[in-house]
N, C-alpha and C positions, 0 to 999 in steps of 0.2 A: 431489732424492732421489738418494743414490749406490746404482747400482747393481755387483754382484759382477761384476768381469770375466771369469768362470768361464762365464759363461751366457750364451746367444744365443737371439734371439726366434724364432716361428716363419717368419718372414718372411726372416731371417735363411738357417738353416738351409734353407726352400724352396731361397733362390737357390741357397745350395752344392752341393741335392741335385736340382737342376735337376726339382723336383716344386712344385706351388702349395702356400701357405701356407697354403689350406685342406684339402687332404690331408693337411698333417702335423700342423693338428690335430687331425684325427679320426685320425688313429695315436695320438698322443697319448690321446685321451680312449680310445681301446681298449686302454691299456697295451702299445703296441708301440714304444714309442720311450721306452727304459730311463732312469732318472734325472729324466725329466720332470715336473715339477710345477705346477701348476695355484697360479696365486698371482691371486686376484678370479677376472675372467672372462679373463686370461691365460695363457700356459702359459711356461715357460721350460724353457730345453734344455742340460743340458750342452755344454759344446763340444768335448767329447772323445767324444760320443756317434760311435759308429760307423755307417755306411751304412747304412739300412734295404734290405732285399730284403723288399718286402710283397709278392710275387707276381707285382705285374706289368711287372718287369725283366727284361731279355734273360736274364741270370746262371741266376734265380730258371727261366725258362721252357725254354732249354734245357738244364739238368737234371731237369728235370720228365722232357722228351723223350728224353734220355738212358736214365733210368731207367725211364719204358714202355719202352725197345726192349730193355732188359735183358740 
């Protein structure tokens, strides 16, 4: 089976995003990680897909703290 070399699995992407590959796919299955599709019981990922910030990244948290001290 040839697959598109447009796409990257989630296991893939984990390592990139240095999160486990079962976190990204329950982003996946919540619709937070844009382009993703569910192919059987698969997901497949853009690989142009950009960083997620689900909350709880440094980035993601001190702006949070930022923004309380207003």
């Amino acid at each position: 089976m040839s697959m598109d070399l447009d796409w990257i699995t989630p296991q893939q992407a984990a390592e990139q995003r240095g999160i486990t590959d079962r976190r990204i796919q329950e982003l996946c299955a919540k619709g937070l990680v844009s382009g993703a599709v569910r192919l059987g019981r698969d997901w497949l990922i853009p690989k142009d897909t950009p960083k997620l910030l689900d909350g709880r990244t440094k980035a993601v948290k001190s702006s949070k703290k930022a923004y309380a001290r207003g």
